[in-house]
Structures are given as structure tokens and as C-alpha cells.
N, CA and C atoms as a LAMMPS dump frame, in Angstrom:
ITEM: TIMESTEP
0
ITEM: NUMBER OF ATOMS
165
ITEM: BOX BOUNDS ff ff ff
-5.0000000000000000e+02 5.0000000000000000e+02
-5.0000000000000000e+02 5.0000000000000000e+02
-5.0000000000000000e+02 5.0000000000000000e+02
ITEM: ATOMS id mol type element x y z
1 1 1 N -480.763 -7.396 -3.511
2 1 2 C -479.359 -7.086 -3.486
3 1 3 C -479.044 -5.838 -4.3
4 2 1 N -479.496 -5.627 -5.095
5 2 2 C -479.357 -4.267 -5.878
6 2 3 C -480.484 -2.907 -5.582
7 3 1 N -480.619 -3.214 -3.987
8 3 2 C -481.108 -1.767 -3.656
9 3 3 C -480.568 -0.668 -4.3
10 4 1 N -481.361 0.408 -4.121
11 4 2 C -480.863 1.803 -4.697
12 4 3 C -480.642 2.443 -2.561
13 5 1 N -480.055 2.809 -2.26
14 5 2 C -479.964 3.458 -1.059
15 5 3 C -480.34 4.707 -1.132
16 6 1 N -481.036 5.476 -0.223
17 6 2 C -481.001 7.21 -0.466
18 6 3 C -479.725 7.037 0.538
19 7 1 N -479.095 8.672 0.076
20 7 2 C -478.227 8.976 1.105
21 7 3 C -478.265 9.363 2.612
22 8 1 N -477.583 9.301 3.527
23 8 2 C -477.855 9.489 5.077
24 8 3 C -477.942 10.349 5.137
25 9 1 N -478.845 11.049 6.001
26 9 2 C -479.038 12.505 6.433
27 9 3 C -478.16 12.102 7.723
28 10 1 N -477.265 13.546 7.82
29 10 2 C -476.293 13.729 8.736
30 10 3 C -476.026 15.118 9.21
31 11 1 N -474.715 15.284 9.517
32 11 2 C -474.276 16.531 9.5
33 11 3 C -473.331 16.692 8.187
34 12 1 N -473.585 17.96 7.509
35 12 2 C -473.008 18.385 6.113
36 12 3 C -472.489 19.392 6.495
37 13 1 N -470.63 19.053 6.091
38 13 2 C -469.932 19.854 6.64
39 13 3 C -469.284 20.991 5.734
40 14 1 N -469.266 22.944 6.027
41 14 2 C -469.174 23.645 4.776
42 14 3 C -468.092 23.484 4.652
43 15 1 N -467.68 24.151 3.748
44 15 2 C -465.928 24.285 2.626
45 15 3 C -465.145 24.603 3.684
46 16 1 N -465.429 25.546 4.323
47 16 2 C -464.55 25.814 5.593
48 16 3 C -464.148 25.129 6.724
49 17 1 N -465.535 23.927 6.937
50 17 2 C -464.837 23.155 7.866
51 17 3 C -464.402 22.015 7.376
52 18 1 N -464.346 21.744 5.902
53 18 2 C -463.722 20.202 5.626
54 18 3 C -462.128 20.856 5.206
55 19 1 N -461.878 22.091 4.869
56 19 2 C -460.544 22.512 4.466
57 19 3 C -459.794 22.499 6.176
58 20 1 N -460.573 23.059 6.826
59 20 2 C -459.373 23.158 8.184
60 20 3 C -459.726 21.924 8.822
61 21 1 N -460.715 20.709 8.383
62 21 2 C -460.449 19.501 8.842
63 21 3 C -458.764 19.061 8.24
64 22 1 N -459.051 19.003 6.9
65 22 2 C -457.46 18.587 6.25
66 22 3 C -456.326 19.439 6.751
67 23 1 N -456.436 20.369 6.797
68 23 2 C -455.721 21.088 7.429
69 23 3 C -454.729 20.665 8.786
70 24 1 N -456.277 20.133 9.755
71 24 2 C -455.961 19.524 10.738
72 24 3 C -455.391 18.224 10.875
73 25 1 N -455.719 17.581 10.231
74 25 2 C -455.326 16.066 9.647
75 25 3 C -453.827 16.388 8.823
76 26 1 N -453.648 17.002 8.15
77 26 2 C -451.841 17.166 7.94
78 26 3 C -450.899 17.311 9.054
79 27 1 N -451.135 18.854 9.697
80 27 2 C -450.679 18.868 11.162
81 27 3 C -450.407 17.945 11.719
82 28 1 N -451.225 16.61 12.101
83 28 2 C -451.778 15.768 12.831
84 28 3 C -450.054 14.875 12.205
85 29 1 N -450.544 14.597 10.927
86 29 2 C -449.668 13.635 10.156
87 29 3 C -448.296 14.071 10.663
88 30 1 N -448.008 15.651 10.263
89 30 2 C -446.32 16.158 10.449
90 30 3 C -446.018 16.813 11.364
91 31 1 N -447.04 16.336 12.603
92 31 2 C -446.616 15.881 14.099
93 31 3 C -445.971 14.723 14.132
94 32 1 N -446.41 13.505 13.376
95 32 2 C -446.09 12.064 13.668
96 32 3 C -444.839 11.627 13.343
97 33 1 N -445.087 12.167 12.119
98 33 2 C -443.856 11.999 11.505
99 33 3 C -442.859 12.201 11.781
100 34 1 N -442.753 13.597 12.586
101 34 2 C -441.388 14.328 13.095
102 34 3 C -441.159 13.322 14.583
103 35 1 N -442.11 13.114 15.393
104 35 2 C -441.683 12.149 16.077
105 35 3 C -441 11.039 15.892
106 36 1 N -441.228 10.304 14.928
107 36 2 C -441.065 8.776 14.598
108 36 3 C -439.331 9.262 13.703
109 37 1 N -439.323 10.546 13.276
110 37 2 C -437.928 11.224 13.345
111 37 3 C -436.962 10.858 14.265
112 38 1 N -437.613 11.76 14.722
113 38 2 C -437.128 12.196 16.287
114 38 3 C -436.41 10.778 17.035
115 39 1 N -437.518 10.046 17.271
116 39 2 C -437.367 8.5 17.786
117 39 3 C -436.098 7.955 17.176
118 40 1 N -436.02 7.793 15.593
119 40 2 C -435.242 7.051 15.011
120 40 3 C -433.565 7.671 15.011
121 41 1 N -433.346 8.949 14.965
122 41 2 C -432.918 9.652 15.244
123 41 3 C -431.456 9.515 16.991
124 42 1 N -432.769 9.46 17.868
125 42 2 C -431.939 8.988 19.206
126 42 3 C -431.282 8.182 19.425
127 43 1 N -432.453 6.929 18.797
128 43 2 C -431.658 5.589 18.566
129 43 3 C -430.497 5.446 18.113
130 44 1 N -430.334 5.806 16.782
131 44 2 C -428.953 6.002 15.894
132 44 3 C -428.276 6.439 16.657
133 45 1 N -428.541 7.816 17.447
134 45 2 C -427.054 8.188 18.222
135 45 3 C -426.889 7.724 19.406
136 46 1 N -428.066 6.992 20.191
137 46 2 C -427.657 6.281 21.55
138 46 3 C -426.739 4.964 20.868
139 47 1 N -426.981 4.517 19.6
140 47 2 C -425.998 3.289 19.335
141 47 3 C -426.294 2.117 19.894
142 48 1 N -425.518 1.001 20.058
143 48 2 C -426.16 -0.412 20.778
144 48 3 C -426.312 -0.011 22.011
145 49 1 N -425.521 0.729 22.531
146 49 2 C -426.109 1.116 24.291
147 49 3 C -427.839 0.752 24.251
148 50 1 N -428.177 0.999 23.497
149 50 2 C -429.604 0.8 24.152
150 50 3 C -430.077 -0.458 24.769
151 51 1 N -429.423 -1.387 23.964
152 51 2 C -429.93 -3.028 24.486
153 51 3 C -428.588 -3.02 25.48
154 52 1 N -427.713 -2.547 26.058
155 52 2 C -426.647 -2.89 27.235
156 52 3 C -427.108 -2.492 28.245
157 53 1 N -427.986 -3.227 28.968
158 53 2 C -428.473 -2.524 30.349
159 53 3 C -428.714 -3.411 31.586
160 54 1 N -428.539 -3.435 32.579
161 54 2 C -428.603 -4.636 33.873
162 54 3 C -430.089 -4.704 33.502
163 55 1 N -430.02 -6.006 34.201
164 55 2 C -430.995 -6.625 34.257
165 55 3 C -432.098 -6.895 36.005
């Protein structure tokens, strides 16, 4: 139970591509965000209309 592990040989990624990974991964985030805005946003101004609809 108290192996020592070596580490995985993989792909090792340089400074440049883990910065415009995060990079990419923020973007990513304050894409979402502005949606889930956006979304909450409509709602508020469509008002209860939204649930008044034939059936």
C-alpha cells in the first residue's frame, strides 16, 4: 500500500501551451457565463408569460 509510483510518461506540455490552455479555459468559462446571463435575463423580461401557453 505505500508504493512509491514513478511518474507517467506522457505528453509534457511547454509554458506556452498550458498558458493559452488557461487562456482557453477562461474564454470557455466567460462564454458560459454570459449565456446563463443572457438566459436569466430573458426570463425576467418575458415575465410569467413563459409558463402561459396552450397546451
Amino acid at each position: 500500500m505505500d508504493e512509491k509510483r514513478e511518474p507517467e510518461e506522457g505528453i509534457v506540455l511547454t509554458e506556452a501551451q498550458l498558458r493559452s490552455r488557461r487562456q482557453r479555459s477562461i474564454a470557455i468559462a466567460l462564454a458560459l457565463g454570459i449565456l446563463v446571463v443572457l438566459f436569466f435575463a430573458v426570463t425576467l423580461v418575458k415575465g410569467p408569460a413563459v409558463l402561459v401557453r396552450p397546451l
